[in-house]
C-alpha positions as CSV (number, residue, x, y, z in Angstrom):
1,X,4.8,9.7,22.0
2,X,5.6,12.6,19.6
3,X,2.8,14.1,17.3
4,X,4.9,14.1,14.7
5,X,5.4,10.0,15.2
6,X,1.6,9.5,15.0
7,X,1.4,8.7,11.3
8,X,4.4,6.2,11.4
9,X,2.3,4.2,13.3
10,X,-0.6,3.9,11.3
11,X,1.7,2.7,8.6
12,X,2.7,0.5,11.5
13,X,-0.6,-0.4,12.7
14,X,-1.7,-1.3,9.0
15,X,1.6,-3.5,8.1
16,X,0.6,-5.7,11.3
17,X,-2.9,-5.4,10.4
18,X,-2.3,-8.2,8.1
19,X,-2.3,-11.1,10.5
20,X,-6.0,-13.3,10.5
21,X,-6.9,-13.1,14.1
22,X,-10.2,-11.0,14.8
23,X,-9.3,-10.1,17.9
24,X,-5.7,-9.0,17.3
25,X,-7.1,-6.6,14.3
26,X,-9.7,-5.3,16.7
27,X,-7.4,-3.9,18.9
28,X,-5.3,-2.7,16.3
29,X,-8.6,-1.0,14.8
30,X,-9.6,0.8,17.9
31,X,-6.1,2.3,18.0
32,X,-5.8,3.4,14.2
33,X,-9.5,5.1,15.1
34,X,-7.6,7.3,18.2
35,X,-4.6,7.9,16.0
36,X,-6.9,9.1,12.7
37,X,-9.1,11.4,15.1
38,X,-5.3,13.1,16.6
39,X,-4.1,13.3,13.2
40,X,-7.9,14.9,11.6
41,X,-7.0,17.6,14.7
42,X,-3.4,18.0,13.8
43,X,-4.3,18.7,9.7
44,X,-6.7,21.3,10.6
45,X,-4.9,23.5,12.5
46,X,-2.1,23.7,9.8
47,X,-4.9,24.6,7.5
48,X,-4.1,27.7,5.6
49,X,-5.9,30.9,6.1
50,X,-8.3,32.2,3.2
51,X,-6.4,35.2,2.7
52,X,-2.9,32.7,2.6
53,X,-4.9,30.4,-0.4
54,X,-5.9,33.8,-1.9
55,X,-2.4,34.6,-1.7
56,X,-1.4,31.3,-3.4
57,X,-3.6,31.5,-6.3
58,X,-2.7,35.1,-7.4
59,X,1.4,33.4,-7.0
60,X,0.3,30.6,-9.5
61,X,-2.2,33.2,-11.5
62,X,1.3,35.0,-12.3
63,X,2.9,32.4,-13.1
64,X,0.6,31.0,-16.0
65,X,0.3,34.4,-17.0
66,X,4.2,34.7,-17.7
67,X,5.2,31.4,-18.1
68,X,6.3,29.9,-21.8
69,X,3.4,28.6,-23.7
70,X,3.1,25.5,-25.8
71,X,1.4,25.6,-29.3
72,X,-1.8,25.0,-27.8
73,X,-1.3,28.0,-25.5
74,X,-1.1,26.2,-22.5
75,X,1.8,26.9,-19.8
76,X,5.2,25.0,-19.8
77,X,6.2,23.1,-17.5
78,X,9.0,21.0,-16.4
79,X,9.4,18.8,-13.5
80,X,6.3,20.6,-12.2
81,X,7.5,23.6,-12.6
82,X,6.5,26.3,-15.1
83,X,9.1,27.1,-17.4
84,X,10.0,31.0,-17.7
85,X,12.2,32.4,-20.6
86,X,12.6,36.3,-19.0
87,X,12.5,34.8,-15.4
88,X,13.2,38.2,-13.7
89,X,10.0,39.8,-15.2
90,X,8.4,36.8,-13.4
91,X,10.9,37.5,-10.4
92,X,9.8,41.0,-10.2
93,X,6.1,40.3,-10.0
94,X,6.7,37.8,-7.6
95,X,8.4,39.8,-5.0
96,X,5.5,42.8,-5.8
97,X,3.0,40.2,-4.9
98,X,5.2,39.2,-1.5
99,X,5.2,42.7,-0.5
100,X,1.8,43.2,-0.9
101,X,0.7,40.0,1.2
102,X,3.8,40.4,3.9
103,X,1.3,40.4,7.0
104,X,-0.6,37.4,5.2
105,X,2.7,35.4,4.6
106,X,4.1,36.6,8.4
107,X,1.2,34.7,9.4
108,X,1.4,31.7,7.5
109,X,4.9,31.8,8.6
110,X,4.1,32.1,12.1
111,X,2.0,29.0,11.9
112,X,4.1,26.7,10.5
113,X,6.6,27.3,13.3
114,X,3.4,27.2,15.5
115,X,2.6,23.5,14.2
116,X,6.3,22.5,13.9
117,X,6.5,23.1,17.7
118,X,3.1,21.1,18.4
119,X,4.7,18.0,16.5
120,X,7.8,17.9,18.8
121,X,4.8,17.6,21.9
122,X,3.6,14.6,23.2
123,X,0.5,13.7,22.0
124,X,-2.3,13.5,24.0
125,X,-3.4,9.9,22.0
126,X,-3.9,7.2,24.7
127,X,-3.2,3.4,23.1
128,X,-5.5,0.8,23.4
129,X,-2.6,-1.7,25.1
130,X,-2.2,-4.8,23.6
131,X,-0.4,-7.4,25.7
132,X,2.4,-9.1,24.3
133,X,1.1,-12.8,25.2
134,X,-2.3,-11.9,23.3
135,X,-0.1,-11.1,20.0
136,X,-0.7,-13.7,17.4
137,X,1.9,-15.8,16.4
138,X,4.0,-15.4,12.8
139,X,4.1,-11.6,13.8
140,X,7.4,-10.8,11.7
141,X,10.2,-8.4,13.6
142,X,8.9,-5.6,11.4
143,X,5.0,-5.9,12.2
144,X,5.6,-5.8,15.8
145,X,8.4,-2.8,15.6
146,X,5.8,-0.9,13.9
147,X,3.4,-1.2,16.7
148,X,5.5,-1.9,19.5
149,X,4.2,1.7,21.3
150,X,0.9,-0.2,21.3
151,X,2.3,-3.5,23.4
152,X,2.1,-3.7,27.1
């Protein structure tokens, strides 16, 4: 299985997860524990960099700082966006601020691609098997396509 299919089957793992039998939710347990420790490995190595969240907040300092204010003096914003009235002085300052953080933002760069390779890899998470003649009965078509990686 794909790193990048991991969290799908939580969300499938906690659909089935449903059912009342102990043991049935047990299994599905230990396997949601594997899948949460993969996943906790996978979110911190997309972390950013300090100098990349330094980066970041100077990019939203700007924009506050030039953004349209309200009457309370507070930035505008529309559809989470803050909402600029001479958007190329904001433009300029933005693309100062780019060139002065390229190496930083070459390396964020660099490690995206660097994760979005790792999520088309198999994962190393090894199931806890269930076997199909231990599932419980009343599982519906969609609770057991959500875990069927999990059925032996």
């Amino acid at each position: 299985m794909k790193n990048k299919f991991l969290e799908s089957l939580i969300r499938g793992i906690d659909v089935a997860g449903t059912v009342d039998d102990i043991k049935f939710r047990y299994a599905l347990a230990k396997n949601r524990k594997k899948l949460m420790d993969e996943i906790v490995l996978l979110t911190e190595v997309i972390k950013p960099l300090p100098e990349f969240v330094e980066y970041d907040n100077k990019r939203v300092a700007l924009a506050i700082k030039l953004a349209d204010k309200d009457k309370d003096g507070k930035p505008k914003q529309e559809n989470g966006s803050y909402v600029f009235t001479d958007q190329t002085k904001f433009d300029k300052g933005f693309k100062e601020l780019k060139a002065e953080n390229k190496k930083v933002l070459d390396v964020r760069e660099k490690q995206i691609e660097e994760f979005t390779d790792l999520l088309e890899q198999e994962s190393s998470f090894e199931p806890y098997q269930i076997k199909e003649e231990s599932l419980p009965k009343g599982l519906s078509p969609a609770q057991i396509s959500g875990i069927i990686d999990l059925i032996k």
